[in-house]
C-alpha positions as CSV (number, residue, x, y, z in Angstrom):
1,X,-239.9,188.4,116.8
2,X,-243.1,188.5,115.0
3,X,-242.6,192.7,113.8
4,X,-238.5,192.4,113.7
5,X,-238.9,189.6,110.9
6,X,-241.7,191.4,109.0
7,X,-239.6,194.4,109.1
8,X,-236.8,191.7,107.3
9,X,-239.3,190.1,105.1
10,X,-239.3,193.6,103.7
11,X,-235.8,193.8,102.8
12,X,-235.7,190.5,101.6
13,X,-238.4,191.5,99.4
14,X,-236.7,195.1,98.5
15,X,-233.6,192.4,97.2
16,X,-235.8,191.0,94.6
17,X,-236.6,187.8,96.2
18,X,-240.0,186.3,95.8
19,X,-242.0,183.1,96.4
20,X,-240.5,180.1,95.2
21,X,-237.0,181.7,95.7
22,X,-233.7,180.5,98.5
23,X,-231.5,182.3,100.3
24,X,-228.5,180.5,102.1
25,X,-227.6,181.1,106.0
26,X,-224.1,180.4,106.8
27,X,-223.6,181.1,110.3
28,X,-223.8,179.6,113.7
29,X,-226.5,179.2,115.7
30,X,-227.7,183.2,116.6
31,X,-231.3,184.8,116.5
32,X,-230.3,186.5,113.1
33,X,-230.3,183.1,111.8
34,X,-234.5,181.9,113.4
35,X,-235.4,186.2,112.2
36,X,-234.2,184.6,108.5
37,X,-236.2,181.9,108.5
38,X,-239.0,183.1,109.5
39,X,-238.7,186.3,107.3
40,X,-238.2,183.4,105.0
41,X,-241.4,182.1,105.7
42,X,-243.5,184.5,105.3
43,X,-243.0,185.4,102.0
44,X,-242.9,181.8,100.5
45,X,-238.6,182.0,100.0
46,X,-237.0,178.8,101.0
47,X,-234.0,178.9,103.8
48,X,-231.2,176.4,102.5
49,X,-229.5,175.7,105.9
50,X,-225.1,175.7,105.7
51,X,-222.4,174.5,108.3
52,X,-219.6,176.8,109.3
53,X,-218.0,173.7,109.1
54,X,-218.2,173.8,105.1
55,X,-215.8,174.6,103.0
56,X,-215.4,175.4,98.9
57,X,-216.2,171.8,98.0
58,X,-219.4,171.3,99.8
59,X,-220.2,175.2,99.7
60,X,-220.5,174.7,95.9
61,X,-222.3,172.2,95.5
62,X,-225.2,173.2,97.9
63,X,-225.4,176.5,96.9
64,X,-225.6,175.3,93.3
65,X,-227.5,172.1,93.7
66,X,-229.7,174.7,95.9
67,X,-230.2,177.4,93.3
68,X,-228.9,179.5,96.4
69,X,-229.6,184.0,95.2
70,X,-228.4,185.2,98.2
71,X,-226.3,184.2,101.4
72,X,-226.6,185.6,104.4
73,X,-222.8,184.8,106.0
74,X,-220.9,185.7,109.0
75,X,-217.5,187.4,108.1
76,X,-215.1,184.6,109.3
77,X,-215.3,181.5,111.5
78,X,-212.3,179.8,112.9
79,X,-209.6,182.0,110.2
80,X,-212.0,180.8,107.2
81,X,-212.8,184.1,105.0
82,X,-216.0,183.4,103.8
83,X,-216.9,186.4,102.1
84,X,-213.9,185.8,99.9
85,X,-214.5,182.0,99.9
86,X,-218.5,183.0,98.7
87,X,-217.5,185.8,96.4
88,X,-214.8,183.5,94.4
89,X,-217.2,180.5,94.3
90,X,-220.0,183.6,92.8
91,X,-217.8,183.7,90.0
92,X,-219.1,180.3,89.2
93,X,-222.6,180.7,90.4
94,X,-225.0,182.4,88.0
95,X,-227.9,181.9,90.4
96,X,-225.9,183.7,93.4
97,X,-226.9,187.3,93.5
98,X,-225.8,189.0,96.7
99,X,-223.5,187.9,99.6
100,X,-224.7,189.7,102.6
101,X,-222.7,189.7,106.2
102,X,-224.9,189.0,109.2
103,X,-221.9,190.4,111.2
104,X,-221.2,193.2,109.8
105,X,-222.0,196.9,108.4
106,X,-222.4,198.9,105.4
107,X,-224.7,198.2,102.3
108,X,-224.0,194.5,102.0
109,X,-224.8,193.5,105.3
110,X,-227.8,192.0,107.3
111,X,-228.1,195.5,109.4
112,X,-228.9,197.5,106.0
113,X,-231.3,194.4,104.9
114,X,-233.1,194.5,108.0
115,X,-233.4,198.9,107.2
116,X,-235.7,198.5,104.9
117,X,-238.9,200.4,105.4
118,X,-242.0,198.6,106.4
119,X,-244.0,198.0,103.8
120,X,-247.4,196.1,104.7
121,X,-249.6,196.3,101.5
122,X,-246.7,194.5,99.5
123,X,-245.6,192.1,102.4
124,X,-249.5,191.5,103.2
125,X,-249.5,190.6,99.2
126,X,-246.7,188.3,99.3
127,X,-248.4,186.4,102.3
128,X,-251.1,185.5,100.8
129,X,-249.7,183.7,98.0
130,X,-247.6,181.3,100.4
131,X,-249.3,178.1,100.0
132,X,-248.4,174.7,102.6
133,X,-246.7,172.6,100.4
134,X,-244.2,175.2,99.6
135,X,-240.7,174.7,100.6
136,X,-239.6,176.1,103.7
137,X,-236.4,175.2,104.2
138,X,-233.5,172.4,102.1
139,X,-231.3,170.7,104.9
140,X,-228.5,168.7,103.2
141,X,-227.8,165.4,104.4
142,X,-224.8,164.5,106.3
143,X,-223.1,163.0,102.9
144,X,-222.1,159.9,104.5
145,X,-222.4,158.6,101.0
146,X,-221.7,160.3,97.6
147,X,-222.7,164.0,97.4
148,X,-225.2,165.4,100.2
149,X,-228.8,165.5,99.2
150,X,-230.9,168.0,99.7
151,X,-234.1,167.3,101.5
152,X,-237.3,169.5,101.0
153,X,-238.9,170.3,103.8
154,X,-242.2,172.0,103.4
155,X,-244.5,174.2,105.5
156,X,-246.8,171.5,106.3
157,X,-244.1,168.7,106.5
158,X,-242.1,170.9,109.6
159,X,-245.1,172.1,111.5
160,X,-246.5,168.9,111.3
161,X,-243.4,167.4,113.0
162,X,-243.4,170.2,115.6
163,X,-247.3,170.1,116.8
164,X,-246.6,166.2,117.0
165,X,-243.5,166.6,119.1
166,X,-244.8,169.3,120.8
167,X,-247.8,167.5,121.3
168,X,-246.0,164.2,122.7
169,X,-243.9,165.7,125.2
170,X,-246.3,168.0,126.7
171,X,-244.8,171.6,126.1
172,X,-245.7,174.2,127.9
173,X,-245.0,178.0,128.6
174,X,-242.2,177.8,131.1
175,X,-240.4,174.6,129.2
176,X,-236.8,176.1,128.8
177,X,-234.8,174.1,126.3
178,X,-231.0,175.2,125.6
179,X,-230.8,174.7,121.7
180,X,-227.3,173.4,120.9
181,X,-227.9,171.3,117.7
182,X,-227.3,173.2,114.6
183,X,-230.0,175.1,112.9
184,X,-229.5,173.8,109.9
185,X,-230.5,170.4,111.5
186,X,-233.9,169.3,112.1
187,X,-232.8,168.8,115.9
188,X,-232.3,172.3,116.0
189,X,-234.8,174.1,113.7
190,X,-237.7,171.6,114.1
191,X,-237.3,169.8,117.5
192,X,-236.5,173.0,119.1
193,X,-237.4,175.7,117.6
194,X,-240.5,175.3,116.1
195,X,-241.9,172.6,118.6
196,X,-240.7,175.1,121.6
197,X,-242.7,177.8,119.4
198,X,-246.0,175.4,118.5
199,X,-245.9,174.3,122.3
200,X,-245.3,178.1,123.9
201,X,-241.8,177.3,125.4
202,X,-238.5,179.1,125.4
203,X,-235.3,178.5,123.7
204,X,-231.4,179.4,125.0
205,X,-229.6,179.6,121.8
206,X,-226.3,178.1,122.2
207,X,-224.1,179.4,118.9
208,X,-222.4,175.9,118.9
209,X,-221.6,173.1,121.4
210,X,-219.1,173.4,123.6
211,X,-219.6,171.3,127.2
212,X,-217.9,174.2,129.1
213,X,-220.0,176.9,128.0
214,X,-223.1,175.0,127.3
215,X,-223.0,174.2,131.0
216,X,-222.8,177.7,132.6
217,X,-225.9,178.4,130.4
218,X,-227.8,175.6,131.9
219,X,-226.7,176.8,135.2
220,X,-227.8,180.5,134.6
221,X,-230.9,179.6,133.0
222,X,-232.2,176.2,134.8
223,X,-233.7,173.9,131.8
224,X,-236.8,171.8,132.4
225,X,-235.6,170.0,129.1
226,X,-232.0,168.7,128.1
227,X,-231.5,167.9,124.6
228,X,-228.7,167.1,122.4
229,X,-227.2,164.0,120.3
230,X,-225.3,161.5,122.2
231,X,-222.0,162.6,121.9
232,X,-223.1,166.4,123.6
233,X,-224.6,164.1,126.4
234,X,-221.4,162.2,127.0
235,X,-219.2,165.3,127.1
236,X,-221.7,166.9,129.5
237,X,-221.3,164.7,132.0
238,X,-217.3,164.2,131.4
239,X,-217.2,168.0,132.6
240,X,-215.7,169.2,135.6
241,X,-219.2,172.1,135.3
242,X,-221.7,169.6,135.2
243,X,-222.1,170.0,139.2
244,X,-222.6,173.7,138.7
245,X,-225.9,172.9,137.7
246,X,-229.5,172.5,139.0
247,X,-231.4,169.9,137.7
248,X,-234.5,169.8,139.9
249,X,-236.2,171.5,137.3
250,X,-235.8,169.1,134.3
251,X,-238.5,166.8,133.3
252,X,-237.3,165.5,129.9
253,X,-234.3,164.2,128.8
254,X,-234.3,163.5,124.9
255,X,-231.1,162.5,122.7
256,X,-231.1,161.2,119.4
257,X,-228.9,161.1,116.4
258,X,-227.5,157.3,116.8
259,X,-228.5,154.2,118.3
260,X,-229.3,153.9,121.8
261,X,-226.4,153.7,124.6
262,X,-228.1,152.3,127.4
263,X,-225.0,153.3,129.9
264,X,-225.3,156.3,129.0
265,X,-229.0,156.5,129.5
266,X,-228.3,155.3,133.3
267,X,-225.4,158.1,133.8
268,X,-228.2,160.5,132.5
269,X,-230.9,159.3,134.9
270,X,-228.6,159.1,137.7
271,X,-227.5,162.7,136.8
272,X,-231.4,163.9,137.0
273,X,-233.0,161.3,138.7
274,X,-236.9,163.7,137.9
275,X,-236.6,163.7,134.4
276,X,-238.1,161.1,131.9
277,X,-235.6,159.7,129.8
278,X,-236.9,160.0,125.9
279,X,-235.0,158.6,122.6
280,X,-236.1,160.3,119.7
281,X,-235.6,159.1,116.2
282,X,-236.5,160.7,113.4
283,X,-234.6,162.0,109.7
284,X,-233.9,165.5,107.7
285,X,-236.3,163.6,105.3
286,X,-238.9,163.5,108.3
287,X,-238.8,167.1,109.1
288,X,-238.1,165.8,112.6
289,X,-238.7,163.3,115.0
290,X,-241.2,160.2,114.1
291,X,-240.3,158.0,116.9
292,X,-240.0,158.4,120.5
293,X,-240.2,156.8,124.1
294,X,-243.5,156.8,125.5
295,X,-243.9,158.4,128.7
296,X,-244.8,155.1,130.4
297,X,-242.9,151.9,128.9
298,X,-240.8,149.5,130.9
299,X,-236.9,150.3,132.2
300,X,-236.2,147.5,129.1
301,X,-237.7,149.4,126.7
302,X,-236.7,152.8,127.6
303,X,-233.0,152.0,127.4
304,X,-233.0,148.8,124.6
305,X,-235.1,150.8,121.9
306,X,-235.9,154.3,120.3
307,X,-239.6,154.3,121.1
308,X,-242.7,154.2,119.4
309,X,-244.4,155.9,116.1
310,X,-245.7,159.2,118.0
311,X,-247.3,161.0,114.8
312,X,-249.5,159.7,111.6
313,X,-246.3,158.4,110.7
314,X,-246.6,155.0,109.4
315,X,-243.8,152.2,109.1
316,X,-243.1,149.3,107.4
317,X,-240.2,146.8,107.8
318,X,-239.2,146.1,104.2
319,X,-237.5,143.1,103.2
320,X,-234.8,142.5,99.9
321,X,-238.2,143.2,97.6
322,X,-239.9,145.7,99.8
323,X,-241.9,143.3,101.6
324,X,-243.5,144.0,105.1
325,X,-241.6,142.1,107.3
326,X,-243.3,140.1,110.5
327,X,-242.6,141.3,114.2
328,X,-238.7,140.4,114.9
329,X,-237.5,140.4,112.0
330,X,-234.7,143.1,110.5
331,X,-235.4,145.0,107.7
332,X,-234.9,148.4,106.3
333,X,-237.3,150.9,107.9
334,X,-239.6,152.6,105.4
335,X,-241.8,155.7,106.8
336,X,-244.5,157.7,105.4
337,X,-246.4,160.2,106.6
338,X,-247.3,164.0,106.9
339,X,-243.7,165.0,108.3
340,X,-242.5,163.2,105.6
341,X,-240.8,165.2,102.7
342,X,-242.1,165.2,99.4
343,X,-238.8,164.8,97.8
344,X,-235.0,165.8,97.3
345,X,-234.5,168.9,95.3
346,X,-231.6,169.6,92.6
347,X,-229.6,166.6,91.5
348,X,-231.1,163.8,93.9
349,X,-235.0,164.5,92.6
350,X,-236.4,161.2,92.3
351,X,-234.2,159.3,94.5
352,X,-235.0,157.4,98.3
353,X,-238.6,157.3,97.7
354,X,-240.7,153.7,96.5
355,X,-243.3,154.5,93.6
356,X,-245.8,154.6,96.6
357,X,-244.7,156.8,98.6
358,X,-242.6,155.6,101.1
359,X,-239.3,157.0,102.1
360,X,-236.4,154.2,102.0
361,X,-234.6,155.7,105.5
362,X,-232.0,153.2,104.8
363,X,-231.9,152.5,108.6
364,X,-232.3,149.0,109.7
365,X,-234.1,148.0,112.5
366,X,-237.1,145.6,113.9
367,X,-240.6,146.5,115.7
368,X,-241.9,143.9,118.3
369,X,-245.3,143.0,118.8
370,X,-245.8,146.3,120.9
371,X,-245.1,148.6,118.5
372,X,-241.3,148.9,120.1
373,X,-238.7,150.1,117.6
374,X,-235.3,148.8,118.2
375,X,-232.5,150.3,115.7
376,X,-230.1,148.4,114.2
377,X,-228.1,150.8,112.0
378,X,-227.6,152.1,109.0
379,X,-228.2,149.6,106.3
380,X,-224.9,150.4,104.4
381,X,-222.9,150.2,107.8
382,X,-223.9,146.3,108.0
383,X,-221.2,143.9,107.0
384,X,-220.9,140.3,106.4
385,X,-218.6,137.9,108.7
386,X,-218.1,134.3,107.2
387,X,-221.2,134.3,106.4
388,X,-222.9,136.1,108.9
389,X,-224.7,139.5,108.9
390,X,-222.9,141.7,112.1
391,X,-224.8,145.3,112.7
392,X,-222.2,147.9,114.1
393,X,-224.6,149.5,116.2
394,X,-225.2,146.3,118.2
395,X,-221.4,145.8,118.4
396,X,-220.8,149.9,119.6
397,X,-223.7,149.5,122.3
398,X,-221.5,146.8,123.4
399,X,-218.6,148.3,123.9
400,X,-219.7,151.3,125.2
401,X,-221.1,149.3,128.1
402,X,-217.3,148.7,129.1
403,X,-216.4,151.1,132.2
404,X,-213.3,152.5,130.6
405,X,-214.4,153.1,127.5
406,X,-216.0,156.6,126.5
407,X,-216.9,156.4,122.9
408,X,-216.9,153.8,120.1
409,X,-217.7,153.4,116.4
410,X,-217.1,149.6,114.2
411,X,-217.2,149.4,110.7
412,X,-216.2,146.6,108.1
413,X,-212.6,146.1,107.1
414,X,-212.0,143.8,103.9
415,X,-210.6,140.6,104.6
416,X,-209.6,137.5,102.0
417,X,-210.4,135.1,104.1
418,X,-213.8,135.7,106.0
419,X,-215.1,138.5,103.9
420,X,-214.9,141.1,105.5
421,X,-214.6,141.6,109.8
422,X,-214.9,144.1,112.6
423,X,-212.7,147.1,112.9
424,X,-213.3,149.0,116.4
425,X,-212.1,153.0,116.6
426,X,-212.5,153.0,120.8
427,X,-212.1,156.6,123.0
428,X,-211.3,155.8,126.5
429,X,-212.1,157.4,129.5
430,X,-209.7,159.5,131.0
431,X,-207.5,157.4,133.4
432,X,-208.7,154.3,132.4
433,X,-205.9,152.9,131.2
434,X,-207.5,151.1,129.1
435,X,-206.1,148.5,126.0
436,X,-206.9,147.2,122.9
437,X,-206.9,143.6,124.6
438,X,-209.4,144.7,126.8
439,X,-211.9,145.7,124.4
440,X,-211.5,142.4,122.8
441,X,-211.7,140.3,125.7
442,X,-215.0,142.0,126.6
443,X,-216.6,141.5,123.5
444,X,-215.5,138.1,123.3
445,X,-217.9,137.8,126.9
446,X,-220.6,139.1,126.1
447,X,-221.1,138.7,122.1
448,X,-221.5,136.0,119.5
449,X,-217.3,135.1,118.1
450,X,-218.5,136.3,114.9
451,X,-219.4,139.9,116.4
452,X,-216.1,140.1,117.8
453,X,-214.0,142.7,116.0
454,X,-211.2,141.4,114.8
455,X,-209.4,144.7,115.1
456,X,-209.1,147.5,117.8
457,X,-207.6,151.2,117.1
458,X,-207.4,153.4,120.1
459,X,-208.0,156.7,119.1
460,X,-207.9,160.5,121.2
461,X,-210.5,161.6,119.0
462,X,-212.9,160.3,116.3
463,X,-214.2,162.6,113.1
464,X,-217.6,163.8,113.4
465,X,-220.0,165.3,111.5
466,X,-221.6,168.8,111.4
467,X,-224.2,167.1,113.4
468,X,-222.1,166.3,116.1
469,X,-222.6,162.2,114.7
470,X,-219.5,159.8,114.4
471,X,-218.5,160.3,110.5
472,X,-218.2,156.9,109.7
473,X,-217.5,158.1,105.7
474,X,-214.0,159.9,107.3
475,X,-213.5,156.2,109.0
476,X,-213.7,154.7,105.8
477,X,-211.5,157.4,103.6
478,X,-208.8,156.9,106.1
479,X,-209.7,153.1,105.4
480,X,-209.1,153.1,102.0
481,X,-205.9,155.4,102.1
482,X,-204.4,152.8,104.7
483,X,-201.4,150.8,102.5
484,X,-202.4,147.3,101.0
485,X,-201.3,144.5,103.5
């Protein structure tokens, strides 16, 4: 790995690229993609991770915003051209030198790149002038609201997140991880690949999630760590392959990405009754994780909150004015440390940080006396209800406790009378038969009336992000388009 990306640091220097520079990667997840970054690296050129899922629109704007010279592109994904999609956006570029395939052949491709003779007095050079606190790598934010911004991760920010991780869940050589999560996520390029790297483990790479396949990896090449975001958990399990596995091996068992499910959490531990069950919780803007179950904590705690501050990070509950709020109380959680980004690049410079350095995550969330984080959403998901403040993610944990019910995500619906109330989008298990009534009737059990959503859609599917998160942002588009009542 170490001489194949030297050898591509080469041609990446051969296409005029120098310190300070980006190049885009547009591609699934594939060991051309880690060989870029790290040729990256080395020479002080920034990686500006992009979603096959992108099209023109975002494409664009993150290769502009990004002050992207060269992409680095599979051919096609799914019937999307992308080399005509890149070359047509080029037009309106004037940063965008090259589009080269990863896939393919010929002079524009990664396979001539990666020809380029070894040259060690000019790559030896161009190492030494890579400093810490240069960027590494921009990962755009899901763009749940307005434009995605584009975080810069450093050097030091990333490997500080990794040796931390690394550090906290006691990797070793052997540890096997199968890396589904995007590389263009920190889940991916941070919590797996570089803590696996710091710690002396081994990666699968999984090009993309899909339970079926993902499963007869794990079953070929036994993990001793599971990872993913909720949603790949809960599809994991739904699969008719998830029996083809062995688990004995596993130790860990992280997710993060949302709030905690505690049913799920059971279904995992009953799944691998060895393995620890770990939350992790941490941002793009946080190069990775910051919070995370410790590996002793009570059956409570494991499954009711993300986990404890693991690294220098520090945290402060902030209030209306920014205040540090007392134990119990919900505020907005603010987080600084040396994971912590320095900043958004391009057009959102300036933005999400207080004038002392603190990064405004804009989740909400409380700490208890013990140092116990428990999340309580995202501050812009919140809603008022007559009066009272209702947090979705307390509402969706509820919900999903309900035996026929598979997935679920709330969000505020306008309403003259009380302001604004609940609006449930429910998945229900296979067979379950379940009704809209029935979610209803169990909220109205087990939470306060005002908590209650008022309204219940039954859905086969819900839109997620690139991530593999519910896209709330699609919820409310489709929201907005509904006709006035």
């Amino acid at each position: 790995m170490d001489a194949q990306s030297d050898q591509l640091a080469c041609g990446l220097l051969a296409l005029g690229l120098q310190r300070g520079d980006r190049i885009g990667v547009l591609a699934l997840n594939r060991i051309e993609w880690i060989l870029l970054f790290y040729a990256a690296a080395k020479i002080g050129v920034g990686v500006v991770g992009l979603s096959v899922r992108y099209r023109d629109h975002d494409l664009a704007h993150m290769l502009a915003d990004g002050q992207v010279k060269v992409v680095f592109t599979v051919a096609e994904h799914e019937g999307c051209d992308f080399i005509a999609m890149l070359e047509r956006l080029g037009r309106h570029l004037p940063t965008l030198r090259h589009v080269v395939t990863i896939d393919g052949a010929g002079l524009n491709s990664l396979q001539a790149v990666a020809a380029t003779p070894l040259d060690p007095g000019r790559l030896s050079v161009a190492r030494r002038r890579v400093l810490a606190d240069d960027l590494a790598m921009v990962i755009y934010t899901s763009g749940t609201t307005g434009r995605p911004k584009g975080a810069g991760l450093t050097h030091c920010s990333m490997l500080a997140s990794a040796r931390a991780q690394a550090a906290h869940m006691r990797i070793v050589p052997g540890d096997v991880v199968h890396m589904a999560v995007p590389l263009n996520h920190v889940g991916g390029i941070t919590c797996a690949v570089l803590a696996q790297l710091v710690g002396g483990g081994s990666i699968v790479v999984v090009p993309e999630f899909k339970a079926g396949p993902m499963l007869q990896l794990m079953a070929r090449y036994r993990p001793t760590i599971v990872a993913g975001v909720p949603t790949m958990m809960t599809l994991l399990l739904m699969h008719a392959a998830v029996d083809l596995v062995d688990y004995s091996a596993v130790r860990i068992v992280f997710s993060g990405g949302s709030s905690v499910d505690p049913v799920l959490m059971e279904r995992l531990q009953q799944r691998m009754p060895g393995a620890v069950l770990m939350n992790i919780y941490g941002l793009s803007e946080t190069s990775g994780g910051i919070v995370m179950t410790p590996w002793q904590c009570s059956v409570d705690q494991r499954l009711h909150s993300i986990g404890k501050l693991f690294s220098d990070t520090q945290l402060r509950v902030a209030g209306p004015s920014g205040e540090a709020l007392p134990p119990g109380q919900v505020g907005e959680l603010w987080v600084r440390g040396s994971g912590t980004v320095p900043g958004y690049i391009g057009a959102a410079a300036g933005q999400g940080f207080a004038p002392d350095g603190w990064l405004m995550t804009g989740d909400l969330g409380a700490v208890d006396g013990q140092g116990f984080i428990t999340l309580k959403g995202r501050k812009k998901d919140m809603y008022i209800q007559g009066g009272f403040n209702v947090y979705p993610a307390e509402v969706e944990a509820q919900i999903a406790r309900h035996p026929g019910v598979l997935m679920a995500a709330v969000i505020g619906v306008a309403d003259p009378v009380l302001g604004e109330i609940g609006r449930a989008y429910v998945i229900a298990q296979p067979g379950s038969g379940l009704r809209e009534a029935d979610v209803r009737q169990w909220c109205a059990q087990h939470l306060a009336d005002y908590k209650v959503p008022r309204q219940v859609q039954l859905r086969e599917a819900l839109p997620m992000t690139p991530a593999g998160k519910i896209h709330k942002a699609a919820l409310r588009d489709e929201l907005a388009a509904e006709p006035a009542q």
